[in-house]
Phi, psi and omega in degrees: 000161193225108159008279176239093197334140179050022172210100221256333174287329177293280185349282180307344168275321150324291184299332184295302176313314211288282218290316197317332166222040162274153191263122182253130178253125174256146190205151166248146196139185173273180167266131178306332208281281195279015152289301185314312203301259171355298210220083179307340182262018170276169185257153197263018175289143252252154175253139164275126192313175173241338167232126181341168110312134182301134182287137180296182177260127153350139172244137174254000000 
């Protein structure tokens, strides 16, 4: 499927843009999302990492 029906190079090209400077967050674990779904009385409380995250590389 496509964005933008029948035109998969704009599409592929949108997402390319989207992505290009975007933050990839990585996590291990269950998803909190389908836990609330699952138990509506669960808790939202925030976890703290055990380690930073890798410092991004300079943009030239």
């Amino acid at each position: 499927m496509t964005v933008f029906v029948g035109d998969e190079e704009l599409t592929t090209a949108l997402l390319d843009r989207l992505a290009h400077h975007a933050t990839v967050i990585t996590t291990k674990g269950k998803s909190y999302r389908m836990r609330k779904r699952r138990d509506p009385e669960a808790s939202t409380t925030a976890v703290t990492p055990t380690k930073p995250p890798p410092r991004a590389a300079p943009r030239s």
